[in-house]
C-alpha positions in Angstrom: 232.4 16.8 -63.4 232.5 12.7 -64.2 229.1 12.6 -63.5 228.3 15.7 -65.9 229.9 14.0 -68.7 228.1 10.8 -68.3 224.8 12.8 -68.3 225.8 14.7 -71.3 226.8 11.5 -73.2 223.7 9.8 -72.3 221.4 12.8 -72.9 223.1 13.0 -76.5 222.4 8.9 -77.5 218.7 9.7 -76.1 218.6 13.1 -78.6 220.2 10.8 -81.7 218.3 7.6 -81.0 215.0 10.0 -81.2 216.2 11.6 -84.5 216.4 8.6 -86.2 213.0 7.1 -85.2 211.6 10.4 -86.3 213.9 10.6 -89.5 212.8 6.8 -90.3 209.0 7.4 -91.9 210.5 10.2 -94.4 213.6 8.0 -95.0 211.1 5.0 -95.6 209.1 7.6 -98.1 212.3 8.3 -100.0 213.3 5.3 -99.9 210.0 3.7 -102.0 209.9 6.7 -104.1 210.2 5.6 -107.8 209.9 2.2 -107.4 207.1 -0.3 -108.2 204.9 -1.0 -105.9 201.3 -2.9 -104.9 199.9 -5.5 -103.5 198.1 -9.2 -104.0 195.3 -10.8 -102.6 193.0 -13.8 -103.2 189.6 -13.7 -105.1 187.9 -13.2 -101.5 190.0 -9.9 -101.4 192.7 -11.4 -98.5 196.3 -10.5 -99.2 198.8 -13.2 -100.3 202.0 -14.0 -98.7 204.8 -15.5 -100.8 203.3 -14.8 -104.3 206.1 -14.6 -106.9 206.1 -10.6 -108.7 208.1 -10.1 -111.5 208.6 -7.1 -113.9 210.6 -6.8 -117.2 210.6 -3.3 -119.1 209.9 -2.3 -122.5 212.7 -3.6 -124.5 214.6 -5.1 -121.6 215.9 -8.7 -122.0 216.0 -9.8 -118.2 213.5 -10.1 -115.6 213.5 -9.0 -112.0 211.5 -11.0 -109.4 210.5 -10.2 -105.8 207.6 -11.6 -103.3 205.0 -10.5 -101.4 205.4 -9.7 -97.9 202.3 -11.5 -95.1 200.5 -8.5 -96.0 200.3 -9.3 -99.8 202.7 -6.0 -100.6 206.0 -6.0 -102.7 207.9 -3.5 -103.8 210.9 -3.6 -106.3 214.2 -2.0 -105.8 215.8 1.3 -108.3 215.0 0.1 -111.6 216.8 2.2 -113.6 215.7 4.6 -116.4 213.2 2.4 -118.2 209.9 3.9 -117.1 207.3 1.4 -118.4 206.8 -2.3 -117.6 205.3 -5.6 -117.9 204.3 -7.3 -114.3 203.0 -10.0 -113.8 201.8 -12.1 -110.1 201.6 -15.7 -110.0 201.5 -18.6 -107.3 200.8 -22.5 -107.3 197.6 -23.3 -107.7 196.6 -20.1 -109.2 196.2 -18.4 -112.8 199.0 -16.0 -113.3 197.8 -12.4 -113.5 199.3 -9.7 -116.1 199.0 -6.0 -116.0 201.3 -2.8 -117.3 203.5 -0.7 -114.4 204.9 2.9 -114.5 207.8 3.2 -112.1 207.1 5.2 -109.3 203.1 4.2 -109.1 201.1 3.3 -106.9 199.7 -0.3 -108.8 196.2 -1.3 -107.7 195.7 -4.6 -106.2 196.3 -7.7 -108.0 193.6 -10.7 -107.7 194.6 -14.2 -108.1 191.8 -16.8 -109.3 192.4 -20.4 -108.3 193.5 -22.3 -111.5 190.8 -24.8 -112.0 193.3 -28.0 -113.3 196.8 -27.1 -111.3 198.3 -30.4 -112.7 200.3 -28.6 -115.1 201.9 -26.4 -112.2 202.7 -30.0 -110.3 206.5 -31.5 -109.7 206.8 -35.2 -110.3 207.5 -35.5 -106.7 204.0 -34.0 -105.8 202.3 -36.5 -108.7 203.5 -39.2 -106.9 202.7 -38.6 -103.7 199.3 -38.1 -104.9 198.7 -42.0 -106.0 197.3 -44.2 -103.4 199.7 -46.6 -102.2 197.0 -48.5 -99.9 196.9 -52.1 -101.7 199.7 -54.0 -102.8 198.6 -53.9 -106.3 199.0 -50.0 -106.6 202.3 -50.3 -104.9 203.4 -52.1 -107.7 202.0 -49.6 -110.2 203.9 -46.9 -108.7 206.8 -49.4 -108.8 206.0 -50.1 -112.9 205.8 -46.5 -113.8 209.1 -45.3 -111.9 211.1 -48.3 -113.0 210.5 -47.6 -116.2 209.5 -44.4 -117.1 211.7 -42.0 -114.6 215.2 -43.0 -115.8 214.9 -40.1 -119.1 212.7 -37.5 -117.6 211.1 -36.1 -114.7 207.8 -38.2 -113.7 205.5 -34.9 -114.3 206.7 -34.5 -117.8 204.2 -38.0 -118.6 202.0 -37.6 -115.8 200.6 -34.0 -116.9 199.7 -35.4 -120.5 196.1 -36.9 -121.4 195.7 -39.4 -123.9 193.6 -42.7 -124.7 194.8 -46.2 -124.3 195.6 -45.9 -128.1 197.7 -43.0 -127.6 199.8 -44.0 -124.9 200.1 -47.1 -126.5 201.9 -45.7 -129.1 204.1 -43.8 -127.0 205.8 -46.2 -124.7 206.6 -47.9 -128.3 208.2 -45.3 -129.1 210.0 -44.8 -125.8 210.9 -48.4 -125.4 213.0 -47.8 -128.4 214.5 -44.7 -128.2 218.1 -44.2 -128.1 218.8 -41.5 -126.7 218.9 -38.7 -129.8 220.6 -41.5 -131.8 218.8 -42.3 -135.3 216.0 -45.2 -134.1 216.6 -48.7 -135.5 213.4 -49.7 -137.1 214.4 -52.9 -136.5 214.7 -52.6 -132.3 212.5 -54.7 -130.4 212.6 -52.1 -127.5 213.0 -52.6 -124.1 212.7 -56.0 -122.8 210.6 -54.4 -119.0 209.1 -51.8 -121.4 207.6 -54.6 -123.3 206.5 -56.6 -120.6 204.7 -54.3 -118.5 203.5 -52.0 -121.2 199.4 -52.9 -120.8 200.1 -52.3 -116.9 202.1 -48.9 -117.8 199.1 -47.8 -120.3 196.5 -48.9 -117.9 198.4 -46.8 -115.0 
């Protein structure tokens, strides 16, 4: 009779174990039905891991965000009763890509196009670990620029500008003197390092 039981109970997790792994593709199916859904890939047509996917709908103030699994797909959870949406894919190093979605559609595949200029889309961490640092001179450039132009802002915020000599000329100036959202002193000299290393700073 022990041995009957421990049959029975074993034939019965085998019997429930096999209804769930049938259950699971239909549960899956249910599961994604209503929701946005698609994929991403690269101009060559491969699919693209970790892209960042958001959505907001008509007349909705927030935004919802999710990424794309190693096979390029995403999919968003319940959204609610809003049936029509702005989505749009982007990724570092590419241009971001907008298109409409209708919850519970199938979206077709998203291409991203490699951005041309990325230094917008660069940290001021990755701009300066792009300078060379293989002489002692542009050591001390580096040096120059953080010293005196990372204590108010992040280093991207000046590296991703473009201006002439003239320009930038101008700009540390301005800088050297700036007191913090005070009202400028006409009268300031600016800053005494500012001053000093301004040619090197413009040059740089």
């Amino acid at each position: 009779m022990k041995h009957f039981k421990i049959l029975f109970g074993a034939l019965s997790l085998f019997a429930l174990a096999l209804a769930v792994i049938v259950a699971a593709p239909s549960v899956y199916s249910q599961d994604t039905q209503g929701r946005i859904r698609g994929s991403v890939t690269s101009a060559d047509g491969k699919p693209m891991e970790g892209v960042t996917v958001s959505v907001r709908g008509q007349g909705e103030p927030y935004v919802t965000t999710v990424f794309t699994n190693e096979h390029g797909v995403y999919v968003f959870p319940p959204m609610g009763s809003t049936t029509k949406y702005s989505l749009w894919a982007q990724a570092q190093g590419f241009e971001t890509t907008k298109t409409d979605a209708v919850s519970g559609k199938q979206l077709a595949a998203l291409q991203l196009k490699p951005l041309k200029d990325f230094s917008k889309q660069l940290t001021g961490v990755e701009w300066m670990n792009s300078f060379p640092e293989n002489t002692p001179q542009e050591k001390r450039e580096k040096q120059i620029f953080v010293s005196n132009c990372s204590g108010c802002h992040d280093n991207h915020f000046a590296l991703q500008n473009r201006f002439d000599a003239d320009g930038w000329n101008k700009i540390i100036t301005v800088m050297s003197k700036d007191s913090e959202g005070v009202t400028m002193n006409s009268k300031a000299v600016g800053e005494t390092s500012m001053n000093e290393y301004k040619e090197e700073l413009v040059a740089f």
